[in-house]
C-alpha positions as CSV (number, residue, x, y, z in Angstrom):
1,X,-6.3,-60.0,-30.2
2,X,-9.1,-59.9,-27.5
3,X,-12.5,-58.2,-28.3
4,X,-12.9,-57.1,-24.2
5,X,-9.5,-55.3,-24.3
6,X,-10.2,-53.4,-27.4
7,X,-13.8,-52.7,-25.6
8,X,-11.9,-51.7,-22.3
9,X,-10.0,-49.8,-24.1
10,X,-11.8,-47.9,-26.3
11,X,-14.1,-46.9,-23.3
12,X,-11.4,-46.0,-21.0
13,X,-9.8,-43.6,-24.3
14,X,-14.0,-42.5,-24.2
15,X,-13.9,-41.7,-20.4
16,X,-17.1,-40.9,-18.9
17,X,-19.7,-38.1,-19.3
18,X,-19.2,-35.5,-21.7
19,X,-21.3,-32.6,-23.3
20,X,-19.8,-30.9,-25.3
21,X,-21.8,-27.8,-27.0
22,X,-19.8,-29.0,-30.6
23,X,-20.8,-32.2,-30.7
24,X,-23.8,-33.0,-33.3
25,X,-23.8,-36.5,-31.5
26,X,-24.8,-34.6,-28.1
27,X,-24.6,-36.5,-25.0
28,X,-22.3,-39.7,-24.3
29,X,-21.3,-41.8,-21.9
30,X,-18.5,-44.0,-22.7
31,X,-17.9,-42.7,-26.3
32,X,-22.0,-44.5,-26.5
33,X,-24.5,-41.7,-27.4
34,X,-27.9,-41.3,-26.1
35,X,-29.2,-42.0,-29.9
36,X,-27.8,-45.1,-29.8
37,X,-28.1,-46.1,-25.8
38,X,-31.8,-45.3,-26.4
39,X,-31.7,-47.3,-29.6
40,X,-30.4,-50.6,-27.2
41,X,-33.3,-49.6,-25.0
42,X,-31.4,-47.6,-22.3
43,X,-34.0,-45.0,-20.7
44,X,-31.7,-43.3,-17.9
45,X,-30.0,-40.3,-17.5
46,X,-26.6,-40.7,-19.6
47,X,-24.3,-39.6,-17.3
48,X,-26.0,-42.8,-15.4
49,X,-25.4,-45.6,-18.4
50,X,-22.9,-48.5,-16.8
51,X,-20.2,-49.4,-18.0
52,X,-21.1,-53.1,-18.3
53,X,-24.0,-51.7,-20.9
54,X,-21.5,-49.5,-22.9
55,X,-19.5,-53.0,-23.4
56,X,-22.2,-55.2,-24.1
57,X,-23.3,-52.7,-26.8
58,X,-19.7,-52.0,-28.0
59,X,-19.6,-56.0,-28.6
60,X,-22.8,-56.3,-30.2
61,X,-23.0,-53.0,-32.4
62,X,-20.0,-52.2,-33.6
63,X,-18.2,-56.0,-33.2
64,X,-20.8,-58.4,-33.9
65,X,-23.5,-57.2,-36.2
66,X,-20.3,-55.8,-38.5
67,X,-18.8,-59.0,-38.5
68,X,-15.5,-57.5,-37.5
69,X,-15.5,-60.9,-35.8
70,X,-15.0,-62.6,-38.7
71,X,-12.4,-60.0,-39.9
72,X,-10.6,-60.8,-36.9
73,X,-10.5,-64.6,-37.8
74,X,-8.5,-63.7,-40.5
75,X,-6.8,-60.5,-39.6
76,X,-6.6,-59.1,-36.7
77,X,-5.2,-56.2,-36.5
78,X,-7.5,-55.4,-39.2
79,X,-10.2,-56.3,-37.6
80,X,-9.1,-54.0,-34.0
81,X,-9.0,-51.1,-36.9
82,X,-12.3,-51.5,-38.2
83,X,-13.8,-51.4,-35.0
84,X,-11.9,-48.5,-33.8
85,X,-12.8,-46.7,-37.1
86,X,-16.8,-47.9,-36.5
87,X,-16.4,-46.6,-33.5
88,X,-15.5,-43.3,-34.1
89,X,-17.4,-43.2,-37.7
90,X,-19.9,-45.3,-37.4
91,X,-19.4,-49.6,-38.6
92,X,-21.0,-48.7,-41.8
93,X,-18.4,-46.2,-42.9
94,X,-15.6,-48.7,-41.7
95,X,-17.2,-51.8,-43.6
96,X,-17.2,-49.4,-46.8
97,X,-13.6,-48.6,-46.2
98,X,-12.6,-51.8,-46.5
99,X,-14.9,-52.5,-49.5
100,X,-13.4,-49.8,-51.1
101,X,-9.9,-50.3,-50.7
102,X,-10.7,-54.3,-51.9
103,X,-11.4,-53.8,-54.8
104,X,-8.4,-50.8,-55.5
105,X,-6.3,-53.8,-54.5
106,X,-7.2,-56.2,-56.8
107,X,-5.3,-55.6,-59.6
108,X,-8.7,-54.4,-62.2
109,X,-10.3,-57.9,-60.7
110,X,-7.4,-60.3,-61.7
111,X,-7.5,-61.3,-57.6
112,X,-11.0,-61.2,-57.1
113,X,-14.0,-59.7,-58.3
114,X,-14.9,-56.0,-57.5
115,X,-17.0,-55.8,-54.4
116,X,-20.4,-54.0,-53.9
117,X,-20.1,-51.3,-51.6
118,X,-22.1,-51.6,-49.2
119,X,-20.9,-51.9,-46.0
120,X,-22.2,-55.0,-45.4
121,X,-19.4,-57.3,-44.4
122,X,-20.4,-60.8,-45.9
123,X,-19.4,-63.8,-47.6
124,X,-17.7,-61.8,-50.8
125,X,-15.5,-59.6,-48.9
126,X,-14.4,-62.2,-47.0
127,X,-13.6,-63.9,-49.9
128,X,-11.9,-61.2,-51.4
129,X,-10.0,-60.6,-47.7
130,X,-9.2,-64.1,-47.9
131,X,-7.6,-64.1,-51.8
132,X,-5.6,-60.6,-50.8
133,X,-4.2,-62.4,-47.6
134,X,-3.5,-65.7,-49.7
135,X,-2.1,-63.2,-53.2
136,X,-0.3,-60.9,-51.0
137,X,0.8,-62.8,-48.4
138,X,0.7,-61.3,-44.5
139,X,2.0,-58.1,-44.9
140,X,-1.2,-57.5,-47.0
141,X,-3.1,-56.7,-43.6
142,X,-0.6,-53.9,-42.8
143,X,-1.6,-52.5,-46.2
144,X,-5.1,-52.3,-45.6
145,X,-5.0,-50.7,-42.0
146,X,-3.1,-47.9,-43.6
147,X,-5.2,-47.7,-46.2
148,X,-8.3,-47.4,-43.8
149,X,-6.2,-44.6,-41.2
150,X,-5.6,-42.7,-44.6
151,X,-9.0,-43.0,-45.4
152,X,-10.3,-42.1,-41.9
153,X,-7.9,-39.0,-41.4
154,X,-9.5,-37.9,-45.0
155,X,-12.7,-38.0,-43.7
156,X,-11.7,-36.3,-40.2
157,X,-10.2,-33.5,-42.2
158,X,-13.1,-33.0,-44.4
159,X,-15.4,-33.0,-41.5
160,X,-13.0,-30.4,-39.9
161,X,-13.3,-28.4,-43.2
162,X,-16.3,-28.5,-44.0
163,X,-18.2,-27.7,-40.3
164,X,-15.9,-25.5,-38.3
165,X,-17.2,-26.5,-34.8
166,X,-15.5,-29.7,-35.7
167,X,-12.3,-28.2,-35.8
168,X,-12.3,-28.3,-31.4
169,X,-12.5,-32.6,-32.5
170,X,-9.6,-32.6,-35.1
171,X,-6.7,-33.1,-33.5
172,X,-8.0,-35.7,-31.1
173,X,-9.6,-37.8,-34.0
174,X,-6.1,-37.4,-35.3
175,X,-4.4,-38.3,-32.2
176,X,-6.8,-41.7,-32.0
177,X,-8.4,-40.2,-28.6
178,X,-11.2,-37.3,-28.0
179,X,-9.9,-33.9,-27.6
């Protein structure tokens, strides 16, 4: 698994400026929004924002501070799931996932203890990643990324439910790509 592929990719499934009037998040460049190129210091025009930025922030804000690097030390594909899923919902929400389905996995804290959730991705839950890879063996990381995609098309239906301008986003969510 290579970190610049999944960052090439995601930005090339992103594509370049868009708009649209339905989108809360506003303006992006590269999937990256102008809260969060502003955020990284970025004062341009978005439909300006290089590519080689949208990477470097990619890498650092949704790979790095996560520590889906140190997922992907362990797992993966796990860890190419996360940070498609903080991508799209922000790392938080992805750390969480995983938290969450953790501690549904281990058997009322038999494997491990229960986790806080708090999407912060540190030495217990990779512990607990650790015991459920070494309990359940390697299919256990196949496990989890469904768990998370059922989690994350949840969410995307809920959002879809709930705000109705979000409905023009559904099927693209669903689809793993914008609409």
């Amino acid at each position: 698994m290579d970190v610049t592929q999944l960052i090439d990719d995601v930005i090339d499934r992103e594509g370049g400026y868009v708009d649209h009037p339905a989108d809360r998040g506003g303006a992006t460049r590269y999937g990256i929004t102008q809260a969060v190129a502003r955020a990284e210091g970025y004062t341009q025009a978005m439909r300006d924002l290089p590519r080689t930025l949208a990477a470097r922030i990619y890498r650092r804000r949704y790979w790095q501070i996560p520590n889906f690097d140190r997922v992907a030390t362990r797992a993966p594909t796990l860890a190419a799931e996360l940070f498609d899923t903080g991508v799209n919902m922000g790392p938080a929400v992805a750390a969480t996932f995983l938290q969450r389905v953790l501690n549904a996995l281990n058997r009322q804290q038999r494997d491990w203890p229960d986790l806080t959730v708090d999407a912060n991705i540190g030495p217990q839950t990779l512990a607990a990643l650790d015991a459920l890879l070494v309990t359940r063996g390697p299919a256990a990381e196949t496990v989890l990324v469904k768990a998370i995609n059922a989690l994350q098309g949840e969410r995307y239906l809920r959002l879809a439910e709930t705000r109705p301008a979000n409905e023009a986003f559904l099927y693209g969510w669903l689809a793993g790509r914008t609409a």
